[in-house]
N, C-alpha and C positions, 0 to 999 in steps of 0.2 A: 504494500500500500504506500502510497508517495505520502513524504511529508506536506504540513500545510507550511508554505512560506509566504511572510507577508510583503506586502509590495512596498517598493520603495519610494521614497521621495520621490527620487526622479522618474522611475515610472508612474505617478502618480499626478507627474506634472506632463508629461507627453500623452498620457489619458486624456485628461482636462483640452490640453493644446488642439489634438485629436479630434477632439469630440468638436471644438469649435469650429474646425475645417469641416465639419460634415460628413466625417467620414464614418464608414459603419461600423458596429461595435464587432460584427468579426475582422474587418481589416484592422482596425483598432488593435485585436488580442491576435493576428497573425504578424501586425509591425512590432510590436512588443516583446513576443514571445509568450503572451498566457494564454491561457485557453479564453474560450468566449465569454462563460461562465464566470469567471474571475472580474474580469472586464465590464462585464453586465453590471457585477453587482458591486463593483466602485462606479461605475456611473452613475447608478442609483442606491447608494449611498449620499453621493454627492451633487446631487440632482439640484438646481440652479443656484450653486453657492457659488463662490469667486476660487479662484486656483487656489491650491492645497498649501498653507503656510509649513515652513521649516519646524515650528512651534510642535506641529502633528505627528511628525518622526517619531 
């Protein structure tokens, strides 16, 4: 069974960036490397807040 690893800042900033270009939430988790699933659910996590502060690390 794979470990859960959590995302990083900086993926978490190229998510946000991502998401702003329009781009879809599988291309999203294919330019990244996570799966879809992952990706989905920091989107909506973070669903119309402002990019991800350093503070959230």
């Amino acid at each position: 069974m794979k470990s859960y690893q959590q995302l990083t800042y900086e993926q978490r900033c190229q998510i946000y960036i991502l998401k702003k270009s329009e781009m879809s939430q599988q291309a999203i988790a294919d330019t990244i490397g996570m799966s879809q699933s992952a990706s989905s659910r920091e989107l909506r996590r973070n669903a119309g807040v402002s990019p991800p502060s350093p503070a959230e690390e």
